[in-house]
C-alpha positions in Angstrom: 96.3 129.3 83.5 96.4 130.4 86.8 96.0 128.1 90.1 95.2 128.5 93.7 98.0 125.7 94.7 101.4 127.3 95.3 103.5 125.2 95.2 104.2 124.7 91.6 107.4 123.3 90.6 109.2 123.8 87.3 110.4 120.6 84.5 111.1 118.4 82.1 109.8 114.8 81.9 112.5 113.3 82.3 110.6 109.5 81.9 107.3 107.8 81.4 106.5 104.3 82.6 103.2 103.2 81.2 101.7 100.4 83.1 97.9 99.1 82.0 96.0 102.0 83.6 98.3 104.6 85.2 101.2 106.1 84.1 104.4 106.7 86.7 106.0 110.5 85.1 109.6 111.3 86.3 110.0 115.0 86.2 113.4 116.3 86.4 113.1 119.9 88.3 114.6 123.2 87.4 116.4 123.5 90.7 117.6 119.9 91.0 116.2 116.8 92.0 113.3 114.8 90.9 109.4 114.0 91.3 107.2 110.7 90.4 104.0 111.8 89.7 101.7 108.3 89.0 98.4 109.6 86.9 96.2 107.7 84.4 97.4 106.5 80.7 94.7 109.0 79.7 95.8 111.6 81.2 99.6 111.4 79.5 97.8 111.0 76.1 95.3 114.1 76.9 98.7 116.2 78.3 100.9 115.1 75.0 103.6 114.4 77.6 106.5 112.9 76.5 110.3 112.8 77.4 111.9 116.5 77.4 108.3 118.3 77.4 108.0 121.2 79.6 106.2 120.6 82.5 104.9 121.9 86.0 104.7 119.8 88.8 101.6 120.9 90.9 101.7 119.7 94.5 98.3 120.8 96.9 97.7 119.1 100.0 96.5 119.4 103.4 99.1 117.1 105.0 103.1 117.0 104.8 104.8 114.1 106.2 108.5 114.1 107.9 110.3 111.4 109.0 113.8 111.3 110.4 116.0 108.1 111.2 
């Protein structure tokens, strides 16, 4: 599959926290760190995520935040 977003980052789901509609996936990155993706109960069960599945974490938006102290 091929996307127009890219910024497309490498993993393994490293958790899954169902709630009673969404779904909070921690995805341990290939180059270090981590990324919480919330997205529906649905969507896990359509994915077949589970912990140490292969994954990409997409990222596409208009706006980046950066704060500093």
């Amino acid at each position: 599959m091929k996307l127009s977003a890219r910024n497309q980052l490498p993993g393994k789901v490293k958790a899954i926290d169902e709630g009673v509609v969404t779904a909070e996936v921690v995805i341990a990155l290939d180059g270090g760190g981590e990324l919480v993706a919330v997205i529906t109960k649905k969507s896990v069960e359509n994915l077949g995520l589970a912990v140490g599945k292969k994954v990409y974490a997409v990222v596409k938006s208009t706006e980046v935040m950066v704060a500093i102290d």
